[in-house]
C-alpha positions as CSV (number, residue, x, y, z in Angstrom):
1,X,88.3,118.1,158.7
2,X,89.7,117.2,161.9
3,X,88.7,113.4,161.7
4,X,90.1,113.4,157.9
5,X,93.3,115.4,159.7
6,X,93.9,112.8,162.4
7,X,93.4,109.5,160.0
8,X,95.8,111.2,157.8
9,X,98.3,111.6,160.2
10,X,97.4,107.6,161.0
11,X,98.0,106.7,157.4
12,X,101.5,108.3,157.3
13,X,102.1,106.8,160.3
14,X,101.6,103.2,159.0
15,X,103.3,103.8,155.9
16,X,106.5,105.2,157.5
17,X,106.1,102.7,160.3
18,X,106.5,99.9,157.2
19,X,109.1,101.6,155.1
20,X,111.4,101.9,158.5
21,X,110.6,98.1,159.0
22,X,111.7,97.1,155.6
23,X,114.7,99.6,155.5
24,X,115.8,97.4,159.0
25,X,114.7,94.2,157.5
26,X,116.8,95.0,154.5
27,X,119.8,95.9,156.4
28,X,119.3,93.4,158.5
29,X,119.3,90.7,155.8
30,X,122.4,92.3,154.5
31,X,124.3,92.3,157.6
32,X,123.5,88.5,158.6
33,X,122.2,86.6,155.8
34,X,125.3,85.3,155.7
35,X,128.6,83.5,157.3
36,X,130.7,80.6,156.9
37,X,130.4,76.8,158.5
38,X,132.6,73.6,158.1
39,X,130.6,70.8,155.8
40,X,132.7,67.7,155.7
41,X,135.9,68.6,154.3
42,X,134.9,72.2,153.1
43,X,134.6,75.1,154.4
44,X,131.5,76.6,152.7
45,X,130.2,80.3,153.2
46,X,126.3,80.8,153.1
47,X,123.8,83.4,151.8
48,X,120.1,83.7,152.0
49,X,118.7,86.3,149.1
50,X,115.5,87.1,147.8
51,X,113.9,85.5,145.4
52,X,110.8,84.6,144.0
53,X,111.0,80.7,142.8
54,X,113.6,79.6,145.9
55,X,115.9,77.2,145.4
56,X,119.3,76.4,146.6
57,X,122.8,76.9,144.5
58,X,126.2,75.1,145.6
59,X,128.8,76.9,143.8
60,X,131.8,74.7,143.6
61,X,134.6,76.6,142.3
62,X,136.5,76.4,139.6
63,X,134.5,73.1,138.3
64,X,130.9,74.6,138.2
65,X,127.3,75.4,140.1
66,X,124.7,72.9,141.1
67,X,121.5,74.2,141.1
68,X,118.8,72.5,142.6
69,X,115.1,72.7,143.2
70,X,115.2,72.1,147.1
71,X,112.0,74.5,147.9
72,X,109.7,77.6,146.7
73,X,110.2,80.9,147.4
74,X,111.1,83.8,148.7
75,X,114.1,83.2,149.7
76,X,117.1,81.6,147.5
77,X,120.2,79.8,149.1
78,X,123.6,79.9,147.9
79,X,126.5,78.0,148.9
80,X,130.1,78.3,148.2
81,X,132.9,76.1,148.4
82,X,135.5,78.6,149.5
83,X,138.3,76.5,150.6
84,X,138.8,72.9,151.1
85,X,141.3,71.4,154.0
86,X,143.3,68.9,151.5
87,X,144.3,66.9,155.1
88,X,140.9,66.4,155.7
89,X,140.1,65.6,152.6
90,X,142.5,62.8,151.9
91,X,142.0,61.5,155.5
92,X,138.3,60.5,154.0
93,X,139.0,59.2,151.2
94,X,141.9,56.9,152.7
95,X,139.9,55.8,155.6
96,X,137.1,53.2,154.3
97,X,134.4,54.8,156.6
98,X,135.1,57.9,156.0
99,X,132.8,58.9,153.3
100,X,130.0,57.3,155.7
101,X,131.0,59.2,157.9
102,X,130.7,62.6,156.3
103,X,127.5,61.2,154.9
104,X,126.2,61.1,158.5
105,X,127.7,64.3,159.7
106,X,127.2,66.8,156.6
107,X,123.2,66.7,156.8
108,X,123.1,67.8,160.4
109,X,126.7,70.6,159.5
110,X,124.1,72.0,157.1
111,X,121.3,72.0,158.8
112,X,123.1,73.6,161.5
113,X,124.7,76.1,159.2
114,X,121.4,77.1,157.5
115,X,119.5,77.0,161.1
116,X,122.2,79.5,162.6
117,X,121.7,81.4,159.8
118,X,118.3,81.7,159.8
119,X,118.2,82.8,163.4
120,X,120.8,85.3,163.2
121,X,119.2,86.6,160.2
122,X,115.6,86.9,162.2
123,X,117.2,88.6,165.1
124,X,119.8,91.3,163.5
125,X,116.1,92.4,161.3
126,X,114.5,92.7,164.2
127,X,117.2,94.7,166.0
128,X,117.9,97.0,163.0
129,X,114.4,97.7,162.5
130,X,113.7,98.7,166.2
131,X,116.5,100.7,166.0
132,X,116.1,102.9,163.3
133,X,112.2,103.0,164.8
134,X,113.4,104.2,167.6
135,X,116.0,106.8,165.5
136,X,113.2,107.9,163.7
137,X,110.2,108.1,166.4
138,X,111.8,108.4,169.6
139,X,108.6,106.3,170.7
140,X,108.2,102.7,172.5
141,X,105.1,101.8,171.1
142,X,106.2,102.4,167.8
143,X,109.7,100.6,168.0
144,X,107.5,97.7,169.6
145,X,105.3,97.9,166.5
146,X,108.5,97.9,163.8
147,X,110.2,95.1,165.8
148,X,106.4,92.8,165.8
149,X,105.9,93.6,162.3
150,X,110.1,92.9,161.0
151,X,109.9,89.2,163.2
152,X,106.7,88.7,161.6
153,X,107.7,89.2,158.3
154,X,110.9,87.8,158.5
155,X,110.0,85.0,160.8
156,X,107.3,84.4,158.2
157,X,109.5,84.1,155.2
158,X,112.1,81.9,156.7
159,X,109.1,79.5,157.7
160,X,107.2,79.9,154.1
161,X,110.7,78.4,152.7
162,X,111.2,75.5,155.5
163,X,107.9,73.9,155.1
164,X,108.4,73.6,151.0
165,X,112.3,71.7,152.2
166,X,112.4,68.8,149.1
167,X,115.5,66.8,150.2
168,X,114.9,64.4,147.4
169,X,116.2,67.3,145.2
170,X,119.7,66.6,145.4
171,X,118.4,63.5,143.5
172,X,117.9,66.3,140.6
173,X,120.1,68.7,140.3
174,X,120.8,71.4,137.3
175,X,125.3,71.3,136.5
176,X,126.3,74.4,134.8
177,X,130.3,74.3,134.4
178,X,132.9,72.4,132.3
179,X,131.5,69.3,130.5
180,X,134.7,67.3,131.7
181,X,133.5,67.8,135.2
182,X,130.0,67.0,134.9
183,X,129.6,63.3,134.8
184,X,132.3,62.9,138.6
185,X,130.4,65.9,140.2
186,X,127.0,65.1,139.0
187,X,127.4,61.1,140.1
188,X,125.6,58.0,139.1
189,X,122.4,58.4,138.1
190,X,121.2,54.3,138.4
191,X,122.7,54.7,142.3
192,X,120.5,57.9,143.0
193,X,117.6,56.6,140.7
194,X,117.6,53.5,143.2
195,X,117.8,55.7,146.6
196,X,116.6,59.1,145.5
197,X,115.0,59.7,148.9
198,X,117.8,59.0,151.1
199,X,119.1,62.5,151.7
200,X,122.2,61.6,153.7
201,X,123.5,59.0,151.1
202,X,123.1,62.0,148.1
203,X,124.8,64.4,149.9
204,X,127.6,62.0,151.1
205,X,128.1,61.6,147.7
206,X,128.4,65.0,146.5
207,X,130.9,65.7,149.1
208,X,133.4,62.8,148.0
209,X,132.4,63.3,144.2
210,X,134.1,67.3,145.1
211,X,136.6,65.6,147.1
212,X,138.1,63.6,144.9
213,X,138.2,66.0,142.0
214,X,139.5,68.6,144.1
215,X,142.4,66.2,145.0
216,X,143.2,65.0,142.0
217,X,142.1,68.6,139.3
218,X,145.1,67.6,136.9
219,X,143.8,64.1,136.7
220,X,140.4,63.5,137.1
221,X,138.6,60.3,138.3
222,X,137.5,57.8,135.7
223,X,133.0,57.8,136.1
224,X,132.7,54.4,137.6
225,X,129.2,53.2,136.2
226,X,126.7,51.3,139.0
227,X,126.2,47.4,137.8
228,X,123.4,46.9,135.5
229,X,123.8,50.9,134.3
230,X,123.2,51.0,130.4
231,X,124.1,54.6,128.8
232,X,123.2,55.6,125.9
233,X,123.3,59.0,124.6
234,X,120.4,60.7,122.2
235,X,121.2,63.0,119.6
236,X,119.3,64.0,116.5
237,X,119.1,67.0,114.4
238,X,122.9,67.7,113.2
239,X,122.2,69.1,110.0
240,X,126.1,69.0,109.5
241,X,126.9,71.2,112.4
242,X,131.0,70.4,113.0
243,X,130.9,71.6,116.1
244,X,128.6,68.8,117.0
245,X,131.3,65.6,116.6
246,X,134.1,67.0,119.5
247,X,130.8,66.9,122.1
248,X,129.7,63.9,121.2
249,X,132.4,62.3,121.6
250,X,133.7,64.2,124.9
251,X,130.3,63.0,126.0
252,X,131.0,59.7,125.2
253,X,134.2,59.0,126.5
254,X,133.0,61.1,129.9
255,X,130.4,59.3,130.3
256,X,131.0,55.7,129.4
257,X,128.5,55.5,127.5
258,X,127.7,52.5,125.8
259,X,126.1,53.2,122.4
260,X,125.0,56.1,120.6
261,X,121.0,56.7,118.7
262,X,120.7,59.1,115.9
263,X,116.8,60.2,115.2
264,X,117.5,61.3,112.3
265,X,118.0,65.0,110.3
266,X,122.5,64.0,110.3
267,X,122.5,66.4,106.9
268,X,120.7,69.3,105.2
269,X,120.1,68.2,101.5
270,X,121.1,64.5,101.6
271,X,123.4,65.1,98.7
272,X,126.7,63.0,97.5
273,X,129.1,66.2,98.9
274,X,127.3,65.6,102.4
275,X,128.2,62.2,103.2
276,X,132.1,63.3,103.9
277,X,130.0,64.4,107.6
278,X,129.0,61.1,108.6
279,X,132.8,59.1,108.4
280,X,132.9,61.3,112.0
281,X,130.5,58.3,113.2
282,X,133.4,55.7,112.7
283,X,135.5,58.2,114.8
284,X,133.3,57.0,118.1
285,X,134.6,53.9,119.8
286,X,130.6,52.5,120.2
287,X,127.8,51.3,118.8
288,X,125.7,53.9,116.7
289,X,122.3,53.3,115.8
290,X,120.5,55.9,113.1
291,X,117.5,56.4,111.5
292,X,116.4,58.9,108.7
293,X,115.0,62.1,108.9
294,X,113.3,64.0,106.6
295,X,116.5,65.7,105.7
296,X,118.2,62.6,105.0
297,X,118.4,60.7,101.4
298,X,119.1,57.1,100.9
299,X,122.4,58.2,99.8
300,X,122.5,59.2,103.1
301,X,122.0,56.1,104.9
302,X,124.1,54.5,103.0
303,X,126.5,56.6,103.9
304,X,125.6,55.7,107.8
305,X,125.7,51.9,107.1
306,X,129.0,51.9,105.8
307,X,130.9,52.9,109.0
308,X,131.8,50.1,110.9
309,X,130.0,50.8,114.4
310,X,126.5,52.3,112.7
311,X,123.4,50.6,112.6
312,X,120.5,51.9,110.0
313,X,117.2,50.8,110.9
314,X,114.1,51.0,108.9
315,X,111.3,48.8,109.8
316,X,113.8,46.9,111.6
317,X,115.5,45.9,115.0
318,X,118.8,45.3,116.7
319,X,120.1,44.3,120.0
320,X,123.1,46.6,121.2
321,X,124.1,46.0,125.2
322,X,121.3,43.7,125.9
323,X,118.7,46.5,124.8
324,X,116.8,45.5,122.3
325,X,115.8,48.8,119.3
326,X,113.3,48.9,116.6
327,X,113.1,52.0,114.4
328,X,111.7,53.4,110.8
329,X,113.0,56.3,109.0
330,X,110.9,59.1,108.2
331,X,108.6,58.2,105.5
332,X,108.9,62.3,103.5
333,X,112.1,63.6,101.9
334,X,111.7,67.6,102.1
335,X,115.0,69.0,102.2
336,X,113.9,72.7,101.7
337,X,110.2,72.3,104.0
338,X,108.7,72.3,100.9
339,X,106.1,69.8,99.6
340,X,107.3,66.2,99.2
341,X,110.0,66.0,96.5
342,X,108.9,63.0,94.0
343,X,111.8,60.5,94.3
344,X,111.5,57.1,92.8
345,X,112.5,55.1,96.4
346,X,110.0,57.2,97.9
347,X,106.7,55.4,99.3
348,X,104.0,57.8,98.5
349,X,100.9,56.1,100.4
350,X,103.1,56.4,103.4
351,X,102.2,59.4,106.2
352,X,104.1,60.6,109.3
353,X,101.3,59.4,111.6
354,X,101.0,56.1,109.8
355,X,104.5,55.5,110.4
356,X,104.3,54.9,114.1
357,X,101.8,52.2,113.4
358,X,103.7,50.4,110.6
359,X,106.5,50.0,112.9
360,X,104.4,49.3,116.0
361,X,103.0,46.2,113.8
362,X,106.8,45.2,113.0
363,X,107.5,45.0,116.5
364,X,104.0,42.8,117.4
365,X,105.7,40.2,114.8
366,X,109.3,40.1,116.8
367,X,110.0,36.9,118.9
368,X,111.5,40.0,122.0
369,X,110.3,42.4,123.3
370,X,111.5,45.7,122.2
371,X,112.5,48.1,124.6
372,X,113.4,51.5,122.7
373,X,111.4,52.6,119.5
374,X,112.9,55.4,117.2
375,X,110.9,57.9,115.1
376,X,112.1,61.1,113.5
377,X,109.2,63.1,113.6
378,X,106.9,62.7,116.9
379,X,104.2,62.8,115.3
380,X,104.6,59.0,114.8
381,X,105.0,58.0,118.4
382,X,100.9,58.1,119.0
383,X,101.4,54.5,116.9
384,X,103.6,52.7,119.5
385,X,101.7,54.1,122.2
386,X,101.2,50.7,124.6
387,X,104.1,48.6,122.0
388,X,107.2,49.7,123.5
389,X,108.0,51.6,126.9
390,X,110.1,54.6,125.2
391,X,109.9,56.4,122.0
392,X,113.0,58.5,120.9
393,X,111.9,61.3,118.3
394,X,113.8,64.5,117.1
395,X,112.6,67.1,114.1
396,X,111.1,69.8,116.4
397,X,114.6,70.9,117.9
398,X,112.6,70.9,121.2
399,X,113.5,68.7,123.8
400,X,110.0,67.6,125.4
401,X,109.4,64.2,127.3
402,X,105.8,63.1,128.0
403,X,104.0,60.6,128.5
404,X,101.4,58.8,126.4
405,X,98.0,58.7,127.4
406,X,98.1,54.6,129.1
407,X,97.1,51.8,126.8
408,X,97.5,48.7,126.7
409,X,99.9,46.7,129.5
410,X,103.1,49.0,128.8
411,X,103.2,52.5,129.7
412,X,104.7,54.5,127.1
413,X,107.3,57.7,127.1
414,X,108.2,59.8,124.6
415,X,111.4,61.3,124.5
416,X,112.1,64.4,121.9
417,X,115.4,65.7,121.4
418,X,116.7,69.0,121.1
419,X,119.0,70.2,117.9
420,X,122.6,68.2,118.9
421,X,123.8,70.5,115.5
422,X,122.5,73.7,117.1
423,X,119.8,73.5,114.0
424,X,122.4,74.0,111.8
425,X,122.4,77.3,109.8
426,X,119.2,77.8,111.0
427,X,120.2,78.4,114.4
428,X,122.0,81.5,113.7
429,X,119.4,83.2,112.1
430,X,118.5,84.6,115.7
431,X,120.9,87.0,118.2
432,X,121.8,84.4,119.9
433,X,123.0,80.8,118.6
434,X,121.1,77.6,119.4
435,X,122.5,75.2,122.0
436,X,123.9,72.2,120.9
437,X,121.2,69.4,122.8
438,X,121.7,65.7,123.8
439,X,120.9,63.7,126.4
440,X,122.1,60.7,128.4
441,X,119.4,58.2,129.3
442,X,120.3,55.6,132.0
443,X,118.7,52.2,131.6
444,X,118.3,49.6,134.7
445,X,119.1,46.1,134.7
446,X,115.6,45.7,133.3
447,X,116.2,47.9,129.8
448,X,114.0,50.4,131.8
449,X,114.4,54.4,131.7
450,X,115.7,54.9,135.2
451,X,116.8,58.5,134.6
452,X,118.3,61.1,132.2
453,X,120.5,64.2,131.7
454,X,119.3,66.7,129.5
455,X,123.5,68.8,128.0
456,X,122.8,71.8,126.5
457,X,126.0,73.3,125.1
458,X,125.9,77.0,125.0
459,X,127.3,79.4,122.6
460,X,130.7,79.9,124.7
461,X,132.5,76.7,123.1
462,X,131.9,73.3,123.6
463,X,133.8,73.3,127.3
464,X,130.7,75.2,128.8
465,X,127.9,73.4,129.7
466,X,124.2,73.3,131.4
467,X,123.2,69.7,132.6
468,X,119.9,68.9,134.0
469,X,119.4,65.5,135.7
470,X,115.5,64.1,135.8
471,X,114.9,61.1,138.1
472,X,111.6,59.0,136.0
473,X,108.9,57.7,138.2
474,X,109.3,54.5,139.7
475,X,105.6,53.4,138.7
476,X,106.6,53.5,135.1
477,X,110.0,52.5,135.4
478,X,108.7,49.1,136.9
479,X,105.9,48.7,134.9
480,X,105.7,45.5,132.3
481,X,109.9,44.6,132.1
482,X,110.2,41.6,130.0
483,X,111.1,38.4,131.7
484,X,114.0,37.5,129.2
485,X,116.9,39.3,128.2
486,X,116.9,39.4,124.3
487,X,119.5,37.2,122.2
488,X,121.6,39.7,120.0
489,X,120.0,40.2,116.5
């Protein structure tokens, strides 16, 4: 009894031992995990917090939050922009090496910053954990023990999050804020697809990207688009959603984007009363580029055609902006997901999957090379796989991209969108409303994907929005570009 006595007495020991040592570690983290340092122009306050995925957020008051993946767990960083010195500020964007400058200096003010706060962090846990050791066991050994144990643990963390440091992630960040804001804060995705690695030059550029539209908030910079850049902007899945049209074209215009493609799915019920929806397309001051879905009638693209910037491709190809497009609408006409309607313009030995491969056949027989193939449903991109680098798809309202098993010389990706109408009716069905989805794909001077942004408009209005920037691998990117530009068709 007296040996079960004494180890008992042991056990409570250790466990109180550890609950003092997180009590200090806790207060401790609260106490110093955080402060304020200069950055460039700003002056940005700091805060380390638990967490169990990591990752860093800049908040960047009033014009949104970057979020970005810049290492694993357990502990999250936040930065905010509290105040900005507007001397400073214009002083580097007047002087022609200033922005080189703070491109040079703000890697090593926040490394510093984080580094001091790291340390201070360490050492205040490690102080209030011997203390309230020594509070509650009045013995040496034991605060000794509490202050081994907090620097391990804390020591540990802080080192389990330093080694997993990804400075390429500035190259990707996540924008939620106002859509107006997104396209100056987030910056040029051809210049960071081209330099992704090169930490100083990102974060040189996020600190004159804030700059400037902190200077100038009533008027804000026009996006100036890198040489070479083509946008184009992916939608798909309307389904006669109003709200979709005052995005679009906000997108459009905020973005400089260059032409628009529409995977199909623009009405409900293909009917005569739905065409009124699609004279929104002539509205856009670019290039629009459709395809059916299986929502869509003949009526429907016809409809399409008739507005003086749209394209309607079936079995067919265009050149828009130097990039060369081949797409085929969906070969089914099911308005209510029921079985396939009997139409007389339908094609009734035509499939889904067999559509891929009637178009892929289409594109062997071109004189160019194509560089974008559309399909509505993604079930039919398995039939370009190896034809064409990138196939953009819609139906599923999911936004997915993947990449084709390799075949052939060209690597293929496949691109689904999301619902740009929210799904319609449909997406009110659940408690909360389906984001509005599009995204912006950046093509290089060689028509190849060099990166994207994935806009999910929220439920809040169409001001409000979540952006997520993806940076494609270089191996693909390169892979097979055609040695000719394309002659318009």
């Amino acid at each position: 009894m007296l040996v079960r006595s004494r180890w008992g007495r042991r056990v409570l020991t250790a466990v109180a031992l550890v609950a003092v040592t997180a009590t200090g570690i806790t207060v401790g983290t609260l106490l110093a995990a955080r402060g304020s340092s200069d950055v460039g122009p700003f002056r940005v306050a700091f805060q380390l917090t638990p967490s169990t995925d990591g990752g860093t957020e800049i908040a960047i008051p009033p014009l949104g939050s970057l979020f970005l993946d810049s290492h694993d767990g357990p502990l999250r960083l936040t930065a905010r922009l509290d105040s900005l010195d507007q001397h400073r500020t214009e002083a580097l964007l007047d002087d022609p090496t200033g922005l080189a400058q703070a491109g040079d200096a703000a890697p090593r003010d926040l490394r510093d910053a984080v580094v001091r706060l790291g340390l201070r962090t360490l050492g205040v846990s490690v102080l209030a954990s011997m203390l309230l050791a020594g509070l509650t066991f009045r013995s040496v050994g034991r605060v000794a023990w509490s202050g081994g144990l907090a620097l391990l643990v804390t020591g540990g963390t802080l080192g389990a999050a330093a080694l997993t440091v990804r400075p390429q992630a500035l190259a990707e960040p996540r924008y939620e804020g106002l859509l107006v804001n997104a396209p100056a804060l987030i910056g040029d995705a051809q210049r960071i697809a081209d330099d992704y690695t090169r930490y100083a030059e990102q974060l040189q550029r996020l600190v004159g990207n804030v700059g400037k539209l902190y200077t100038t908030v009533s008027t804000l910079p026009i996006y100036e688009a890198a040489p070479g850049t083509t946008r184009i902007l992916h939608v798909s899945d309307l389904h006669l959603n109003p709200a979709a049209w005052p995005v679009i074209r906000t997108v459009v215009e905020q973005y400089d984007i260059d032409l628009v493609i529409d995977t199909g799915d623009i009405t409900d019920w293909g009917s005569e009363p739905e065409t009124s929806y699609v004279s929104m397309i002539g509205q856009l001051a670019v290039p629009y580029v459709y395809i059916r879905g299986n929502h869509d009638s003949p009526r429907t693209a016809a409809a399409v055609a008739s507005q003086a910037n749209a394209v309607v491709l079936n079995d067919s190809a265009t050149t828009i902006a130097g990039v060369t497009i081949a797409g085929i609408g969906d070969p089914r006409f099911t308005p209510d997901k029921q079985e396939v309607e009997t139409r007389p313009w339908e094609e009734p030995t035509a499939t889904v999957e067999g559509t891929g491969g009637q178009l892929a056949r289409t594109i062997r027989s071109l004189d160019v090379p194509v560089d974008i193939a559309l399909v509505h449903d993604p079930a039919s991109a398995p039939g370009l796989n190896g034809t064409v680098p990138l196939v953009l798809a819609g139906h599923t309202h999911q936004r997915a991209v993947t990449t084709l098993p390799p075949t052939g010389a060209v690597g293929t990706r496949l691109a689904v969108q999301g619902s740009t109408g929210g799904a319609g009716l449909r997406g009110l069905e659940g408690d909360e409303p389906t984001p509005l989805a599009m995204s912006v794909l950046y093509l290089g001077a060689n028509r190849r994907l060099q990166a994207y942004d994935d806009i999910r408009v929220g439920g809040t209005g169409t001001a409000q929005v979540s952006l997520n920037r993806k940076v494609v691998d270089a191996a693909l990117v390169d892979a097979a570009a055609p040695s000719a530009t394309p002659a318009a068709r």
